[in-house]
C-alpha positions as CSV (number, residue, x, y, z in Angstrom):
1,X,28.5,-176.7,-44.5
2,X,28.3,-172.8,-45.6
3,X,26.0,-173.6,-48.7
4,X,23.9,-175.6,-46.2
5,X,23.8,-172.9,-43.3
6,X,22.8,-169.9,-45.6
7,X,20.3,-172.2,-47.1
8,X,18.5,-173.5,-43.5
9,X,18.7,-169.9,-42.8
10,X,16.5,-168.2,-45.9
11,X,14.5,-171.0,-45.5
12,X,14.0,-170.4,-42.2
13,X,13.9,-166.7,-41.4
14,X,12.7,-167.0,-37.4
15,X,15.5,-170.1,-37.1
16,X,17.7,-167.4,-35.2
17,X,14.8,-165.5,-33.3
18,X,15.4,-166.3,-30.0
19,X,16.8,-163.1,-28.3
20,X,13.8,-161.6,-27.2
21,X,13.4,-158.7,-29.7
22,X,10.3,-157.4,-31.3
23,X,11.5,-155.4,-33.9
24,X,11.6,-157.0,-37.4
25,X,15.0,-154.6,-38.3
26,X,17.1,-155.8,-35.0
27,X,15.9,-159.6,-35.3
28,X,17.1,-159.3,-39.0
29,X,20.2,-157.6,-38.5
30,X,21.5,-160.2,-35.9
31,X,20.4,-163.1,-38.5
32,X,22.8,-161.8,-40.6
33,X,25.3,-161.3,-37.9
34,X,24.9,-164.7,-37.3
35,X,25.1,-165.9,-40.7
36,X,28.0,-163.8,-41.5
37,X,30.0,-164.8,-38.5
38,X,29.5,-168.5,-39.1
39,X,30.6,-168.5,-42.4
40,X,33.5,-166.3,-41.2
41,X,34.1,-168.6,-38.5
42,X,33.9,-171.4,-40.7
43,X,36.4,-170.3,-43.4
44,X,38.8,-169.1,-40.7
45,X,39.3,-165.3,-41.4
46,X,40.7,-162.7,-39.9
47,X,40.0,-159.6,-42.0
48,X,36.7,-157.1,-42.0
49,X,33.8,-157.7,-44.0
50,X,31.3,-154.9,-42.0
51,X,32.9,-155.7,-38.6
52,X,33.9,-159.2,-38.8
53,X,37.6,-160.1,-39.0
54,X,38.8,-161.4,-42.6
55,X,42.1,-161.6,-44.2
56,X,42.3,-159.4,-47.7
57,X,43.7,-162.4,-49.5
58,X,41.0,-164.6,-48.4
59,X,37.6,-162.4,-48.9
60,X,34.2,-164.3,-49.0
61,X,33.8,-164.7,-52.6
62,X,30.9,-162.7,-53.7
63,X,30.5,-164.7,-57.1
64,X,30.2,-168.2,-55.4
65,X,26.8,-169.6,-54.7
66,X,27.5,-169.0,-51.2
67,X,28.5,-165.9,-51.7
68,X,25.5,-164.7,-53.8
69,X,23.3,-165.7,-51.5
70,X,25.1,-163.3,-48.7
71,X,24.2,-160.1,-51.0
72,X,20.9,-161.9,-51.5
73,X,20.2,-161.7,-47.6
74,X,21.9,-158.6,-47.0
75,X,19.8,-157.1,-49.5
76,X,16.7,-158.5,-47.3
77,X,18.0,-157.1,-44.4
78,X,18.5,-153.4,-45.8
79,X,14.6,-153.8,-46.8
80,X,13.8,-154.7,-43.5
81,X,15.7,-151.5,-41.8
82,X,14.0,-149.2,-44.1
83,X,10.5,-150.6,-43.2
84,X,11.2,-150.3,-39.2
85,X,12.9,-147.2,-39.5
86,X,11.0,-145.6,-42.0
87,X,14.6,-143.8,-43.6
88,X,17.3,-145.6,-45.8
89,X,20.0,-146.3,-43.4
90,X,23.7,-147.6,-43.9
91,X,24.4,-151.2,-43.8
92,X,27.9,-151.5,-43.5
93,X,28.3,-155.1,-45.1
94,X,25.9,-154.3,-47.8
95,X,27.8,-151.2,-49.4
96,X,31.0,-153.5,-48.9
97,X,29.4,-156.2,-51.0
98,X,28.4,-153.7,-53.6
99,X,31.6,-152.0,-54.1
100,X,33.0,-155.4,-54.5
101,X,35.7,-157.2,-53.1
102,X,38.3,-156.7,-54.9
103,X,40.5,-153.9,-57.3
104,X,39.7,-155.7,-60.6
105,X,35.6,-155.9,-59.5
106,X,33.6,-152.8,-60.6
107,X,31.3,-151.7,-58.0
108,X,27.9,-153.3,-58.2
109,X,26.2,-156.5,-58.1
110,X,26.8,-160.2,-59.7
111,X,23.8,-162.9,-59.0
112,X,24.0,-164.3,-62.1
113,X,22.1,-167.3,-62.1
114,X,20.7,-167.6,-59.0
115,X,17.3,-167.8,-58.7
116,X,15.4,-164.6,-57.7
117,X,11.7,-164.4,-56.1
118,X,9.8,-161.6,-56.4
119,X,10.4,-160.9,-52.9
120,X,14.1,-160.8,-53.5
121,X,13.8,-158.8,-56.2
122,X,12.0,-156.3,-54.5
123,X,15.0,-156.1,-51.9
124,X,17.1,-155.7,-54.6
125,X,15.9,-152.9,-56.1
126,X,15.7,-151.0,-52.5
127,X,19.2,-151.6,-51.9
128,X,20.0,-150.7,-56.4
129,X,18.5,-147.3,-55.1
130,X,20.6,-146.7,-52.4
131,X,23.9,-147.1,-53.5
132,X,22.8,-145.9,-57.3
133,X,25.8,-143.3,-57.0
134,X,28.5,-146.1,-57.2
135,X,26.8,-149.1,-58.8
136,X,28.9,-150.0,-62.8
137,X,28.0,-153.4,-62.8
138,X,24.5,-155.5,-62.9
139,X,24.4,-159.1,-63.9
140,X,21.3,-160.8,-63.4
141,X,21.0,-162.9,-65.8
142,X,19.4,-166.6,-65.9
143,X,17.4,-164.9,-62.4
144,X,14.0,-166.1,-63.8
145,X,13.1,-162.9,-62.9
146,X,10.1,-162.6,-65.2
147,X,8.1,-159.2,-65.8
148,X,6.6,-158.9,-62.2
149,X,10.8,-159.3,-60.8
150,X,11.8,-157.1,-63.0
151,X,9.2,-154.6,-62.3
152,X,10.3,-154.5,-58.8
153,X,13.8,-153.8,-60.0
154,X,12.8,-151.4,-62.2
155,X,13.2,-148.1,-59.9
156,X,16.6,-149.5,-58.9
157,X,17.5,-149.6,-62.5
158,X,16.3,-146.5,-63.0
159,X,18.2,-144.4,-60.2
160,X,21.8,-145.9,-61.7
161,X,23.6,-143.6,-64.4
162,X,27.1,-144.9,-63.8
163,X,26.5,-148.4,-65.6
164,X,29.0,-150.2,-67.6
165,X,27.5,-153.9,-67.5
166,X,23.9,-155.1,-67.4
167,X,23.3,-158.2,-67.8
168,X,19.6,-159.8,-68.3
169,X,19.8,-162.9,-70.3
170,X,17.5,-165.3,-70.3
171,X,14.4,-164.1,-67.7
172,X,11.6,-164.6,-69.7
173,X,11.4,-161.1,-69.7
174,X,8.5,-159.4,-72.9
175,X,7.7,-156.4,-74.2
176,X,5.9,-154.9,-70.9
177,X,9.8,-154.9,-69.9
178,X,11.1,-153.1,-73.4
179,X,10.2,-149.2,-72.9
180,X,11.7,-149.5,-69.6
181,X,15.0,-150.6,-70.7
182,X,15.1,-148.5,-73.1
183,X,15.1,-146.1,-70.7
184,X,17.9,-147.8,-68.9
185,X,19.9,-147.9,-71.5
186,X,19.7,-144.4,-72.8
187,X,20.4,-143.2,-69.3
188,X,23.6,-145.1,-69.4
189,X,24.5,-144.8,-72.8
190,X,27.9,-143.0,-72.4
191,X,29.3,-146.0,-70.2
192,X,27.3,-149.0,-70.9
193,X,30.4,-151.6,-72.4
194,X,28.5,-155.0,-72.4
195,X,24.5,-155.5,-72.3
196,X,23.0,-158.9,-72.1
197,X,19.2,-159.6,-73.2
198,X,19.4,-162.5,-75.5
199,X,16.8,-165.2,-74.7
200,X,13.9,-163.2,-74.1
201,X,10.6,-162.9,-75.2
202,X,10.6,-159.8,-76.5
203,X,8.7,-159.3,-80.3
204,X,9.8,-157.4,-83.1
205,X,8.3,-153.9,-81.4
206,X,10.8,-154.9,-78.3
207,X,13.3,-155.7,-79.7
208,X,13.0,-152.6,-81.9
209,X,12.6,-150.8,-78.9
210,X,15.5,-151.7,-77.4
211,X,17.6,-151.9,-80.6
212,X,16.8,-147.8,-81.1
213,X,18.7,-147.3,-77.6
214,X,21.5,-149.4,-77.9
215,X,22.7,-147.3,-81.4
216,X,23.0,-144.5,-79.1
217,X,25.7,-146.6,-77.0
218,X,29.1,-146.0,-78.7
219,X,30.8,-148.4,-76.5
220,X,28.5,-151.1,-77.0
């Protein structure tokens, strides 16, 4: 019932417009409200995840499908807030999500394998910027991400230096990607513990590239 409700609502993003509101921030916000308050509501919890009651021992699991799909649309949200406001606000529920849910969970992000748009992408990399300063883990692997996704990401990428897991298996990802993660890498090469970019289609240049950085990572 969960997987289905999240689902009927990123299909549908209006499904929950109906309180009379005109700003694309406020109409978002209380989607998610919504959303997270179902599944709350659902699961019967009774500690806080942003301002919703949930029980510690019980916490929304962040690396179920369900779950990914919360940071997903949370991540939409936060785009949506910087666009009416024009700044880069707090979201409570998003920097809960990315400082993960648990002692043993570094702070970051974990969609592997769900399927990523462009569009989500995009969000993604707004919401990578703003909470750069405590972000250890990326895993996006089998995203489909492609070059143009991961060009939205890029910046995001780009603004974390605290990284000891990036994961980017399998996105169909080329060369265009290579100098950029290189980049990456370098920038992170005193804590990076585990990279993943098998199944690619980077060439020899890429790969050599890439290979150049990761020598510089002693704890690879």
């Amino acid at each position: 019932a969960v997987d289905q409700l999240i689902s009927s609502l990123l299909a549908k993003p209006q499904a929950y417009n109906h309180i009379g509101r005109t700003s694309p921030a406020e109409v978002s916000f209380s989607r998610f409200a919504k959303l997270r308050r179902a599944v709350v509501n659902s699961l019967r919890r009774n500690r806080f995840i942003g301002n919703l009651p949930m029980p510690r021992q019980q916490m929304i699991d962040l690396k179920s499908e369900s779950g990914k799909q919360l940071v997903v649309l949370a991540c939409h949200c936060y785009e949506e807030f910087c666009s009416a406001s024009n700044s880069t606000p707090e979201l409570p529920s998003l920097h809960r999500m990315f400082h993960g849910n648990s002692e043993q969970s570094l702070p970051g992000i974990d969609l592997k394998s769900v399927q990523l748009t462009t569009a989500d992408c995009r969000a993604i990399g707004l919401a990578l910027c703003r909470y750069c300063d405590v972000i250890q883990r990326i895993d996006l692997a089998y995203c489909g991400i492609g070059d143009s996704g991961y060009k939205q990401i890029s910046s995001g990428l780009a603004s974390c230096h605290k990284l000891t897991v990036l994961g980017l298996t399998d996105n169909d990802l080329s060369d265009q990607c290579a100098e950029h993660m290189s980049m990456v890498i370098n920038d992170n090469c005193t804590t990076l513990t585990t990279l993943g970019i098998a199944s690619n289609q980077f060439t020899s240049n890429g790969n050599s590239m890439i290979h150049r950085s990761t020598a510089m990572c002693e704890q690879l």
